[in-house]
C-alpha positions as CSV (number, residue, x, y, z in Angstrom):
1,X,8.6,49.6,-24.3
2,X,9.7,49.1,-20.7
3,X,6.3,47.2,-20.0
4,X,6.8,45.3,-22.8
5,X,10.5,44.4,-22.0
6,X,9.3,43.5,-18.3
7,X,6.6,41.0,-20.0
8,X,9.5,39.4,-22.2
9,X,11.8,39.2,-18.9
10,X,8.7,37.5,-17.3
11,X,7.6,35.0,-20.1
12,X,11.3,34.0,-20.2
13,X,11.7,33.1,-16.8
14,X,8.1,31.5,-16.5
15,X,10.0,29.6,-19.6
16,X,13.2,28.5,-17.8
17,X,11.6,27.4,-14.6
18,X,9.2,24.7,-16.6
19,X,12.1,23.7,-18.8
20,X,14.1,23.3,-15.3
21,X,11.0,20.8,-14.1
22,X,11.0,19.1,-17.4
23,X,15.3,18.4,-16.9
24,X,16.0,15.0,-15.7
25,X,17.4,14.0,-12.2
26,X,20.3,12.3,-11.3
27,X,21.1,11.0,-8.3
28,X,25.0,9.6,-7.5
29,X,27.0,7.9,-5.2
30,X,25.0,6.0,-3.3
31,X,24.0,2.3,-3.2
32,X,21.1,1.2,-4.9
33,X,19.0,-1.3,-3.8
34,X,16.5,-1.8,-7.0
35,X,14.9,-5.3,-5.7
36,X,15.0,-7.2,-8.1
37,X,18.0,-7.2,-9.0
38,X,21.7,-7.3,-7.1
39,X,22.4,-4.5,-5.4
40,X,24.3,-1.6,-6.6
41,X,27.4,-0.3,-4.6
42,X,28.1,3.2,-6.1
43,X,24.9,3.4,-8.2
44,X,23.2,5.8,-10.5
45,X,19.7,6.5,-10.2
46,X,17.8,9.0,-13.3
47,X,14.8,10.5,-13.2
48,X,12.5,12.3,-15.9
49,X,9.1,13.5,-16.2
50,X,8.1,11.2,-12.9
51,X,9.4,8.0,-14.3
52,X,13.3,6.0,-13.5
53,X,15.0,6.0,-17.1
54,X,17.7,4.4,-16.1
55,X,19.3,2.6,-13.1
56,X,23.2,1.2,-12.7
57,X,26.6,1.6,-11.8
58,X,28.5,4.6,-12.3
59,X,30.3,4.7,-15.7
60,X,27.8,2.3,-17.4
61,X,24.9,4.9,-17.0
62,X,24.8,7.7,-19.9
63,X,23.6,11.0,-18.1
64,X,21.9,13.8,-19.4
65,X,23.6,16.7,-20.6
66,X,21.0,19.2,-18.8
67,X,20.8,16.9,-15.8
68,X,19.5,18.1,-12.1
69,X,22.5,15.8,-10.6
70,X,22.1,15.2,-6.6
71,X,25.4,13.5,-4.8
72,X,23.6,11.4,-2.6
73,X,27.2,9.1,-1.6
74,X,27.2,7.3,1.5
75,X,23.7,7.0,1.6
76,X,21.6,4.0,0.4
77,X,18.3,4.1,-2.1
78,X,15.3,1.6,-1.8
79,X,12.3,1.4,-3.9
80,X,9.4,3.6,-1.8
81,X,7.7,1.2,0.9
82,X,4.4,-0.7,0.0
83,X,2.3,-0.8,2.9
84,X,-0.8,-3.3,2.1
85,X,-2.4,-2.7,4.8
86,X,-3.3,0.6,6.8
87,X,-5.5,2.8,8.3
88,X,-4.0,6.5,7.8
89,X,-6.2,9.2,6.4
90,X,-9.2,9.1,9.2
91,X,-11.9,6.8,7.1
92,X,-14.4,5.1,7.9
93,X,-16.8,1.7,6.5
94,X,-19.4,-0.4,7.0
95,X,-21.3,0.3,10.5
96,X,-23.5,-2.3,12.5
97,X,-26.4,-1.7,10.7
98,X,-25.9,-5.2,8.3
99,X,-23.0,-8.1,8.7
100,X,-21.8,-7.2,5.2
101,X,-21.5,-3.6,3.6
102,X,-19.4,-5.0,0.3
103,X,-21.1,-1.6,-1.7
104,X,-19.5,0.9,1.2
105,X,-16.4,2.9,-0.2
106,X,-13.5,3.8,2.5
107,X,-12.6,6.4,-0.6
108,X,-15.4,8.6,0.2
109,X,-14.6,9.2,4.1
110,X,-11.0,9.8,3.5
111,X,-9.4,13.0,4.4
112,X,-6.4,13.9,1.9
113,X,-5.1,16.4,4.5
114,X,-5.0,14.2,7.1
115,X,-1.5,14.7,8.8
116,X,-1.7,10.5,9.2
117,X,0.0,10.5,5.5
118,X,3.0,12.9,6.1
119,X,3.7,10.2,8.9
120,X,3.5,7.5,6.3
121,X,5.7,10.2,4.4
122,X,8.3,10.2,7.1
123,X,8.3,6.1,7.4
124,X,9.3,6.1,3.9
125,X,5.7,4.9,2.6
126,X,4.9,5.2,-1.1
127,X,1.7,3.3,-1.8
128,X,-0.8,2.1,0.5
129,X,-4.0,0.3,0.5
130,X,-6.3,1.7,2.7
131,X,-9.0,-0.7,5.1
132,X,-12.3,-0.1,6.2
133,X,-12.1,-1.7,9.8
134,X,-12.3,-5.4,10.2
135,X,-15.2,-5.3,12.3
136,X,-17.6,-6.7,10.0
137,X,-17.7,-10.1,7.4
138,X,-17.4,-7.2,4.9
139,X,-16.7,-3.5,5.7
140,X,-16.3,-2.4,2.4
141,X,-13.8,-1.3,-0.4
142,X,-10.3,-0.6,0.1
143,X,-8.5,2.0,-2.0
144,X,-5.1,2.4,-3.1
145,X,-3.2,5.6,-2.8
146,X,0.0,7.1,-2.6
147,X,0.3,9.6,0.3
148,X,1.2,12.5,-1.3
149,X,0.8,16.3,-0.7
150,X,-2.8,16.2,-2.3
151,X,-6.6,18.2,-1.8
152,X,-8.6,15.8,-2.9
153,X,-8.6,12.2,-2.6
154,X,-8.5,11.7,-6.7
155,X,-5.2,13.5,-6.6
156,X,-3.7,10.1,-4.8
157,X,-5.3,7.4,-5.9
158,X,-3.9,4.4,-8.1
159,X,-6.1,3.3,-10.4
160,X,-5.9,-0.7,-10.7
161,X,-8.1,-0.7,-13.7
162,X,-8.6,1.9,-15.8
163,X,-10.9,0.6,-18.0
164,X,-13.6,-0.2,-14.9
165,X,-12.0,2.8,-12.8
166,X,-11.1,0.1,-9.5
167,X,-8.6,1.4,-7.8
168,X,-8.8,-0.9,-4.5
169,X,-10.2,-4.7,-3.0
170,X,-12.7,-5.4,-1.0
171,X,-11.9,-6.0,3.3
172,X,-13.2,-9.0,4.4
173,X,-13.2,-10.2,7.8
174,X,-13.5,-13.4,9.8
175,X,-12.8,-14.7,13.1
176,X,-13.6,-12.5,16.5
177,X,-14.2,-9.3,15.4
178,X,-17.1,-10.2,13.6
179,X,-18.8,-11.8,16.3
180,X,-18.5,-9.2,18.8
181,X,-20.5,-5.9,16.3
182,X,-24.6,-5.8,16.4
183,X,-26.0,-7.1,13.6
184,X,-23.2,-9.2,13.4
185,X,-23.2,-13.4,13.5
186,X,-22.8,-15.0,17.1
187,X,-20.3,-17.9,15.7
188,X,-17.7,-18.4,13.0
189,X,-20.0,-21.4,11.2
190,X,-22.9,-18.8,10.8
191,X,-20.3,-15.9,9.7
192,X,-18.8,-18.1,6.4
193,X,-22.7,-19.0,5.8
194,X,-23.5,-15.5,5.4
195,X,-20.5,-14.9,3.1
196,X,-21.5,-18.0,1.4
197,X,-24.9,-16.8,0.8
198,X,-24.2,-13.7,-0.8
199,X,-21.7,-14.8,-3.4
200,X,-24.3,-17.3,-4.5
201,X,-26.5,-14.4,-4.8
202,X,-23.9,-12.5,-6.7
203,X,-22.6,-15.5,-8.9
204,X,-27.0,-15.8,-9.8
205,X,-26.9,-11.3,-10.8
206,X,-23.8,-11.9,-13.1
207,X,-25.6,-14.7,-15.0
208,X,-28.9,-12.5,-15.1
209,X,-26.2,-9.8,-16.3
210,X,-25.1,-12.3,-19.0
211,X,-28.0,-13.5,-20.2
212,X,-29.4,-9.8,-21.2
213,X,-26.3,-9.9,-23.3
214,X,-26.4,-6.0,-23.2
215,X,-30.4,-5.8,-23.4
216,X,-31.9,-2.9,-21.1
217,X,-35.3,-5.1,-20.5
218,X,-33.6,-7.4,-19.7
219,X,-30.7,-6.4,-17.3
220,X,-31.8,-6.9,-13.5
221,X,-32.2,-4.1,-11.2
222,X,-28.8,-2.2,-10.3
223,X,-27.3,-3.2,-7.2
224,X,-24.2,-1.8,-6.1
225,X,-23.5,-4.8,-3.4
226,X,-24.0,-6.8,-6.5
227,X,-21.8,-5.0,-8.4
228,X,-18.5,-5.2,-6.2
229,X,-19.1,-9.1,-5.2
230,X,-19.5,-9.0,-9.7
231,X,-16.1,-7.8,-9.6
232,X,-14.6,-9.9,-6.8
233,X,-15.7,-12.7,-8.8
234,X,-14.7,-11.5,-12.1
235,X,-10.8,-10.9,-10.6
236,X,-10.9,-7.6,-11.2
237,X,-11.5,-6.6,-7.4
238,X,-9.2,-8.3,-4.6
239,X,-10.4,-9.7,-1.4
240,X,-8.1,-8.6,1.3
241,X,-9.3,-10.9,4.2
242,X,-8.6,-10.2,7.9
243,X,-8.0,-13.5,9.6
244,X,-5.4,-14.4,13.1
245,X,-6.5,-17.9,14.4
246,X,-4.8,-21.0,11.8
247,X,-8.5,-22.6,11.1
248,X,-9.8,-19.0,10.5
249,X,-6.9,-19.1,7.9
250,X,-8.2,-22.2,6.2
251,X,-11.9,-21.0,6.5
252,X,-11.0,-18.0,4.3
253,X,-8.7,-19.8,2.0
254,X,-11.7,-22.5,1.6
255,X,-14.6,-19.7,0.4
256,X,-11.9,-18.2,-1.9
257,X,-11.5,-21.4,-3.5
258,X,-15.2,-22.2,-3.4
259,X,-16.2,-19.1,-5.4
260,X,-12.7,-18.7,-7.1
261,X,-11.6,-15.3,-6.0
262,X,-8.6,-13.8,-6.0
263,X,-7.4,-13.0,-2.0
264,X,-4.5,-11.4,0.2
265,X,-4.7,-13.1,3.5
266,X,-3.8,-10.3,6.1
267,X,-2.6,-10.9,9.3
268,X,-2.4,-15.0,9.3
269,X,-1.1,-14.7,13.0
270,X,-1.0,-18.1,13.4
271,X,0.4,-18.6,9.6
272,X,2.9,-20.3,10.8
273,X,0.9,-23.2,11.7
274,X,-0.3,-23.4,8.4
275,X,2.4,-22.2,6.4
276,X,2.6,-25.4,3.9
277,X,-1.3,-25.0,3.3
278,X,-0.8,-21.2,2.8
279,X,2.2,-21.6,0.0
280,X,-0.1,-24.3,-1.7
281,X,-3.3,-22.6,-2.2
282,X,-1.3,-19.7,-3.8
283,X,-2.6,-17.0,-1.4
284,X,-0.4,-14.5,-0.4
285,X,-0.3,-13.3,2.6
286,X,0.2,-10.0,4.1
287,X,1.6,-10.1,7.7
288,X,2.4,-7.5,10.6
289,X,5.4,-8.1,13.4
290,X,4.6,-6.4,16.3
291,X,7.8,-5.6,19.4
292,X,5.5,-5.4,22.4
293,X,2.7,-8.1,23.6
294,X,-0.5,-6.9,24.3
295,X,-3.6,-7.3,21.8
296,X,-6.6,-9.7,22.0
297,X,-6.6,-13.4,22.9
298,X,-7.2,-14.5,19.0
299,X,-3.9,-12.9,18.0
300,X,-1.8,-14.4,21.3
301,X,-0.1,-16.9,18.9
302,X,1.4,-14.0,16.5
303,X,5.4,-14.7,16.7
304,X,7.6,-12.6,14.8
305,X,8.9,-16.3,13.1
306,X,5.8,-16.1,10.9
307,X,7.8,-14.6,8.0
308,X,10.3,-17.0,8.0
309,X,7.8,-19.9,8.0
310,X,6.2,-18.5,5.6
311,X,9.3,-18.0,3.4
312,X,10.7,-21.4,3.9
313,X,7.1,-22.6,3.0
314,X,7.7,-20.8,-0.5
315,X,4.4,-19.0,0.0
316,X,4.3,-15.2,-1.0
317,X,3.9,-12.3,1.6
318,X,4.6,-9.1,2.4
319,X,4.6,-6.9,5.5
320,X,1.7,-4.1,7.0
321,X,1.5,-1.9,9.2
322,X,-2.5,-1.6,10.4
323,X,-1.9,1.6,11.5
324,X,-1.9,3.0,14.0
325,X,-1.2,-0.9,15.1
326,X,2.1,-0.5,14.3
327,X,3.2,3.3,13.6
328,X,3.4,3.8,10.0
329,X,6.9,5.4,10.7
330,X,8.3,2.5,11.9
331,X,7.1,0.0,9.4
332,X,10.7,-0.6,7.7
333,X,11.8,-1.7,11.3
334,X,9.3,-5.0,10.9
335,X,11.9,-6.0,8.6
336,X,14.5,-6.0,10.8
337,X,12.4,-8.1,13.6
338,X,11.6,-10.6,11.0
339,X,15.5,-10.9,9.7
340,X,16.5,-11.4,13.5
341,X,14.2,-14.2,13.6
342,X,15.9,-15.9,10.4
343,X,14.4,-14.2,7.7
344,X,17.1,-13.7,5.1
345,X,17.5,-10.1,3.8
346,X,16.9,-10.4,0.7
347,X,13.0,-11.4,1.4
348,X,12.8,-8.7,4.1
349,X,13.5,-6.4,1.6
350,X,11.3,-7.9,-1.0
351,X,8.1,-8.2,1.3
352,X,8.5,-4.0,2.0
353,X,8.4,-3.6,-1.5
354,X,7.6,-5.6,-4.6
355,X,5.3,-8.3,-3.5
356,X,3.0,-5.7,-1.3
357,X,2.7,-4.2,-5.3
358,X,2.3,-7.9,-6.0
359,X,-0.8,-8.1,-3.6
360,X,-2.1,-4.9,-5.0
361,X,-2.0,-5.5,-8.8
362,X,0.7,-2.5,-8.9
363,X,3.6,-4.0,-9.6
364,X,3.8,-2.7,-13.1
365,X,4.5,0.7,-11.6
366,X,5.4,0.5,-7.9
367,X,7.7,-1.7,-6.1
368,X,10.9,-1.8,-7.6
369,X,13.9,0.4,-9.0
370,X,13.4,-0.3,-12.9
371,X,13.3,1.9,-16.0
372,X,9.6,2.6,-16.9
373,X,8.3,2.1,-13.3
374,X,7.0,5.4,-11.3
375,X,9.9,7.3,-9.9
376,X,8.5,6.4,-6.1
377,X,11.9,5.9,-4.0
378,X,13.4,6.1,-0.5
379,X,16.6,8.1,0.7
380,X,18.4,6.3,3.7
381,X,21.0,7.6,6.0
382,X,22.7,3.9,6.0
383,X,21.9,0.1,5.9
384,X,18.1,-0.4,5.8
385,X,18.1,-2.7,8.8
386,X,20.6,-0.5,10.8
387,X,18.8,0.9,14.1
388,X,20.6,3.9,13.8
389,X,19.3,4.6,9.8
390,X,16.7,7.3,9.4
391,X,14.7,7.4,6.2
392,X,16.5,11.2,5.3
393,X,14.0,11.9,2.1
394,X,11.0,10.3,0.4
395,X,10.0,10.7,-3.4
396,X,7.0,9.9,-5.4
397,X,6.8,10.1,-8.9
398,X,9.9,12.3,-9.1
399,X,8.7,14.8,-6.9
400,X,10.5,15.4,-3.2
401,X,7.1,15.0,-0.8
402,X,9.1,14.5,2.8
403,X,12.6,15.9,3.5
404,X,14.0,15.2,7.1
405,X,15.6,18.1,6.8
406,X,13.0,20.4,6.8
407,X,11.8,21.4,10.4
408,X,8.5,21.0,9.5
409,X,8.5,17.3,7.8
410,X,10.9,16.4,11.0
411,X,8.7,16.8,13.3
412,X,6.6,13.8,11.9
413,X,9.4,11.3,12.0
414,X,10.3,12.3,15.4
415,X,7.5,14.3,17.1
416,X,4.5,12.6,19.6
417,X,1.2,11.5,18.2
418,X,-0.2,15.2,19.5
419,X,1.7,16.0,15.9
420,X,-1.5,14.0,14.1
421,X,-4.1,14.8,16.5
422,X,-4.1,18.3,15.0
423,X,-7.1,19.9,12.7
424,X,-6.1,19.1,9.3
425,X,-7.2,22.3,8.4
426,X,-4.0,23.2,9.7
427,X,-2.4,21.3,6.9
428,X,-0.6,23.8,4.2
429,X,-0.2,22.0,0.8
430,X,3.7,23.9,0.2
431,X,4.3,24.0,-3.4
432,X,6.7,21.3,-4.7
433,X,7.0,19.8,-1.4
C-alpha cells in the first residue's frame, strides 16, 4: 500500500508540474512596446502554450484565473530582436574550389552549442538568419534560426516554407570580396556575367522540369545547384546580396530585376547615394552602423546617416549585426547611432524588429507584440536607446532562454570574447533555461 501510495504522490505531482507549464503567463506593469502599434505605458503582456494571447493596458486585458503573473513595473518590453544578418554558430560555405556554391548549406556546419548564441541571447536576439561568408558570387544557403538552448540544429530552425521545408535564402555576393578568393573572377563585369550565366542555366532546368509535367523519362538529371537557383526564381528562396560600393548596389538590384527574384540588399554602405533608386526598385535593404572606423577601402563611405536616407527615401530596411562585425550583444545600440544621426524612433525601433521578419518571410510569427504571433520578447531595464539599459531577460516562444540574473548567462552580456572561445562541449543545456 505504501508503494502504491508513494506512486499516486508521484503521478500527482508529475500532474501538477505539467498543468503548471500549461498555465498562462502574465506579465504587468511595464511599458510595452508591441511595434506596430502605440506604445503601451502600464501594459499587459499574456502568454500561453508559447504564443501572446493578449496584449494591452491594464484594466482592458481579461487575465487568467490560474495565471503565472510576473510584475515586471518599471521596466520596458520589446518584441525579441531580428538580426538579418549574422555569423554566430561557427559555420561555414562555399570554399574556393568554384565562384558559385548556390547547392552548399551553412545549416549543415552549424554548431547548436556554440556559446556564439547565448551572446545573441544576451543582446536580446530572437531570430537570425545565418550567412555563409561573402567571399564568393554565391557561398551558399542561409538558414533561419532562433538561438535557443538546443542539441541539434533542427531544434532552432524556422521553417519559411513548410510545404518545400526552406527555412533560409541564398548569400550572394558582389563587389571586392569576390575578386580577391581563387577560383574567383578578376573584375566586377566578369562576376555579374557568371551570375548571369547560371540563372539562364537554371531559368532553361525549370522549363525542362515543366515540360516533363511530372514524367520520370522525362525529368532532367537532378541537380541540387539547379534546384536552389529553381527556387530563387520561383520566390520561394530569398537572395540576401552582399554589396558596399553604390554601383555595386545597382549591379545587384539590375540581375534581380533581370531574372525577377526576390532580394534583401545587405550592407548598401554607400546606400545613401542611392537611396531614391533603392526605395524604387522595392528592395529592402538590410544595413549595419558601425562606432569605430577601420574596415576595407570598399566600405570607407559607410556613414551611420544611411538609415535615415534610407528612411526619408521611403525605402524598407532593417539593421544587422555581421557578427562578429558588430558584437551580437550590442546590436540594439545601432539603433541608437542611427536615431542620433536623425533617424526617428519609431523606425529605429521598427528596423530591430518587424521589417528584419519582413526580409525573412517571418513576419507572420516574429517581429511584433500581437496575439497569435510566437511569444519571442525582450525584458529591458529602461528606455531602449538609454546607454545605461541592459537587456535584463530574453524569451522565446514563452520559454525564459537568458536571464541577467543568473551568473552564468551574465557572464555573456558582460564577460571578454575568451567567454566564446571555449569548447562548446563545455556547453550544458539547463533544463527550462
Amino acid at each position: 500500500m505504501k508503494v502504491i501510495f508513494k506512486l499516486m504522490v508521484i503521478m500527482i505531482c508529475m500532474a501538477a508540474a505539467v498543468q503548471a507549464q500549461d498555465r498562462p503567463q502574465v506579465f504587468e506593469g511595464a511599458e510595452i512596446i508591441p511595434i506596430t502599434g502605440e506604445a503601451i505605458s502600464n501594459g499587459v503582456l499574456i502568454v500561453e502554450n508559447g504564443l501572446i494571447t493578449a496584449v494591452g493596458e491594464a484594466g482592458s486585458v481579461s487575465i487568467p484565473r490560474n495565471a503565472d503573473r510576473f510584475d515586471v513595473t518599471g521596466k520596458v518590453i520589446m518584441p525579441g530582436i531580428v538580426d538579418t544578418h549574422s555569423h554566430i554558430g561557427e559555420g561555414d560555405g562555399g570554399d574556393g574550389s568554384a565562384s558559385l556554391h548556390p547547392d552548399v548549406r551553412i545549416l549543415d556546419t552549424i554548431d547548436p552549442r556554440s556559446s556564439t548564441f547565448r551572446k545573441a541571447l544576451s543582446g536580446g536576439i530572437t531570430s537570425v538568419n545565418i550567412m555563409p561568408g561573402s567571399g564568393l558570387l554565391m557561398s551558399g544557403q542561409t538558414v533561419y534560426v532562433k538561438p535557443k538552448p538546443a542539441d541539434t540544429i533542427e531544434e532552432m530552425l524556422i521553417i519559411v516554407d513548410e510545404e518545400t521545408g526552406i527555412y533560409g535564402g541564398l548569400k550572394m555576393a558582389n563587389g571586392t570580396n569576390p575578386l580577391r578568393s581563387n577560383g574567383s573572377p578578376g573584375t566586377r563585369a566578369k562576376s555579374a556575367a557568371l551570375v548571369r550565366k547560371m540563372y539562364v542555366e537554371a531559368q532553361e532546368y525549370k522549363a525542362k522540369i515543366e515540360e516533363a509535367a511530372d514524367d520520370p523519362e522525362k525529368m532532367p538529371a537532378r541537380n541540387l545547384q539547379m534546384e536552389t537557383l529553381v527556387e530563387v526564381l520561383e520566390g520561394k528562396r530569398i537572395v540576401h546580396n552582399h554589396t558596399h560600393r553604390h554601383d555595386d548596389i545597382l549591379t545587384a538590384m539590375r540581375l534581380a530585376e533581370e531574372f525577377g527574384y526576390r532580394m534583401v540588399l545587405q550592407h548598401v554602405s554607400e546606400g545613401w547615394k542611392v537611396a531614391d533608386e533603392i526605395a524604387a526598385s522595392g528592395f529592402p535593404a538590410s544595413i549595419i552602423t558601425l562606432d569605430s572606423p577601420g574596415g576595407k577601402l570598399e566600405a570607407i563611405n559607410l556613414l551611420n546617416k544611411n538609415g535615415r536616407m534610407l528612411e526619408e527615401a521611403g525605402a524598407l530596411f532593417a539593421f544587422h549585426s555581421d557578427d562578429p562585425i558588430v558584437d551580437s550583444r550590442f546590436l540594439l545600440r545601432s539603433a541608437v547611432m542611427a536615431v542620433k544621426e536623425g533617424m526617428s524612433r519609431d523606425m529605429a525601433l521598427r528596423a530591430l524588429t518587424i521589417n528584419g521578419a519582413m526580409m525573412m518571410d517571418i513576419d507572420d510569427r516574429v517581429g511584433s507584440l500581437e496575439a497569435g504571433k510566437d511569444a519571442d520578447f525582450v525584458i529591458l531595464s529602461g528606455d531602449p536607446f538609454s546607454v545605461y539599459t541592459h537587456v535584463e531577460q530574453t524569451w522565446i516562444e514563452g520559454e525564459k532562454v537568458w536571464d541577467r540574473e543568473n551568473p552564468e548567462d551574465r557572464k555573456y552580456a558582460t564577460g571578454g570574447y575568451e567567454i566564446f572561445r571555449a569548447s562548446a562541449n563545455q556547453h550544458v543545456h539547463v533544463e527550462g533555461h
